[in-house]
C-alpha positions as CSV (number, residue, x, y, z in Angstrom):
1,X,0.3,-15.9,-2.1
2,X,-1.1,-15.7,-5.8
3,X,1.1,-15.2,-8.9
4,X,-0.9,-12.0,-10.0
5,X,-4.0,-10.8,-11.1
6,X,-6.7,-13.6,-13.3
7,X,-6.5,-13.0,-17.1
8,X,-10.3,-13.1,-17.3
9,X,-10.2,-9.6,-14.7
10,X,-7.3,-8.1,-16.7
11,X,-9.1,-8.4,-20.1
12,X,-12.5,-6.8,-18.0
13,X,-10.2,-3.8,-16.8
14,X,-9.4,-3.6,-20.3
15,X,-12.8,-3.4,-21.4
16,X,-13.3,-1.2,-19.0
17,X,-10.0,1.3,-19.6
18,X,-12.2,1.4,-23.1
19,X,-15.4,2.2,-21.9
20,X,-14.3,4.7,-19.7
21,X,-11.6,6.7,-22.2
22,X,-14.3,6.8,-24.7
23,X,-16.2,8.8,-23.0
24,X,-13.3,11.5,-23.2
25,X,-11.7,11.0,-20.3
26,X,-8.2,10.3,-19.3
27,X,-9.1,8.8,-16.0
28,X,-7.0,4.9,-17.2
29,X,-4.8,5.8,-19.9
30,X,-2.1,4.9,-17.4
31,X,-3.2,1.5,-17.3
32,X,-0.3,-0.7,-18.3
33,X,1.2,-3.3,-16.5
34,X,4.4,-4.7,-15.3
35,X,5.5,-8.0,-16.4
36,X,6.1,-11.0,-13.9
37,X,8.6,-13.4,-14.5
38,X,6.4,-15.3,-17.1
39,X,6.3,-12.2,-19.2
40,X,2.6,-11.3,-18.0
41,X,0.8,-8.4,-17.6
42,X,-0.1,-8.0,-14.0
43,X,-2.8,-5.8,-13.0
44,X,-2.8,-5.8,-9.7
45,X,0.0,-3.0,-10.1
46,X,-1.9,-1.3,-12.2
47,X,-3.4,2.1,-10.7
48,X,-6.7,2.3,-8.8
49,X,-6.4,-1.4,-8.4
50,X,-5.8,-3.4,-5.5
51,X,-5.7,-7.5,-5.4
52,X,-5.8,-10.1,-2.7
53,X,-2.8,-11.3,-1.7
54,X,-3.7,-14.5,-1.2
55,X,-5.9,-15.3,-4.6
56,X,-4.9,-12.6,-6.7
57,X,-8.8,-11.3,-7.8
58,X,-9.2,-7.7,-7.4
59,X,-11.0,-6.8,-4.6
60,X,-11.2,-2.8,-5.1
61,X,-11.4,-0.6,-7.9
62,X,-10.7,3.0,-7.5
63,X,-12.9,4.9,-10.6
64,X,-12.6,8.7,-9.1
65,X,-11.8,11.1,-11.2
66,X,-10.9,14.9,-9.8
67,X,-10.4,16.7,-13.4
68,X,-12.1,17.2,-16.2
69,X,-15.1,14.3,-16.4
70,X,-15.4,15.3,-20.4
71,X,-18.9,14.9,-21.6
72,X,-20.2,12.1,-18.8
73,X,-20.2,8.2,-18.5
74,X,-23.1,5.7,-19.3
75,X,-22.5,3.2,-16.2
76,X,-22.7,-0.7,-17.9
77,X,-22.8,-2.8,-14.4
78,X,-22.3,-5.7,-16.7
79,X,-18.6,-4.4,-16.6
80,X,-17.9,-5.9,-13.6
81,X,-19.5,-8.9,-13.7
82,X,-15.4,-10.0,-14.1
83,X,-15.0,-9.1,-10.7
84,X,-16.0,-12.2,-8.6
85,X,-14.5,-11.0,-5.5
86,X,-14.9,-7.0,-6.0
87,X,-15.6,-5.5,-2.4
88,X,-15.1,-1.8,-3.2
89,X,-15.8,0.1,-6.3
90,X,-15.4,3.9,-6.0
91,X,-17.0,5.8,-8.6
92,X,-17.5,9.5,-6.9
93,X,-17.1,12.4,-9.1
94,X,-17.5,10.1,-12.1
95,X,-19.9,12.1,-13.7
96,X,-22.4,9.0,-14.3
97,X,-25.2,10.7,-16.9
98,X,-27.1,7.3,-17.7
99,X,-27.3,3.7,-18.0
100,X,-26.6,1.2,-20.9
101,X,-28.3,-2.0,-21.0
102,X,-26.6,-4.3,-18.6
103,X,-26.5,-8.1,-19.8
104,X,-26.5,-10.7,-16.9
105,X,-26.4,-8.2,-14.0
106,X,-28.3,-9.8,-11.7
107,X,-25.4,-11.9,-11.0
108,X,-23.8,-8.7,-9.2
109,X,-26.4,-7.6,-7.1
């Protein structure tokens, strides 16, 4: 059993949280963490996320939004590069109008 979620995937969800709230939405400002016994930040209780038991990485990511989707979201795959063992990533109803330049996505598809 893992001791909670990888640093390098909580400072992604982070950078994520940011991406996505400044776009005007409140879709993650709810993202804060409980600590573990070492005083660390565990994401994997964090809403919309779900990690493996057994090595911790998150393995889903739950982006829907059902209110207001403010004035859109430019998707950056590169985002999720983070994400080595991401199996599910729910975007519907995120009101995607664009793309940025991804850097290194070709590693995620």
């Amino acid at each position: 059993m893992a001791n909670g979620c990888w640093e390098e995937e909580r400072s992604a969800l982070l950078d994520l949280q940011a991406n996505i709230i400044s776009s005007n939405s409140e879709l993650l400002v709810d993202w804060a963490g409980y600590n573990n016994s070492n005083g660390f930040t565990d994401c994997c209780f964090w809403k919309r996320v779900k990690c493996s038991l057994e090595t911790g990485r998150v393995i889903k990511l739950n982006l829907k939004t059902s209110f207001g989707t403010g004035d859109g979201w430019r998707f950056n795959a590169s985002l999720f590069l983070p994400f080595k063992s991401l199996q599910v990533l729910v975007l519907s109803s995120r009101n995607i109008i664009g793309w940025t330049k991804n850097e290194g996505i070709y590693g995620v598809l």
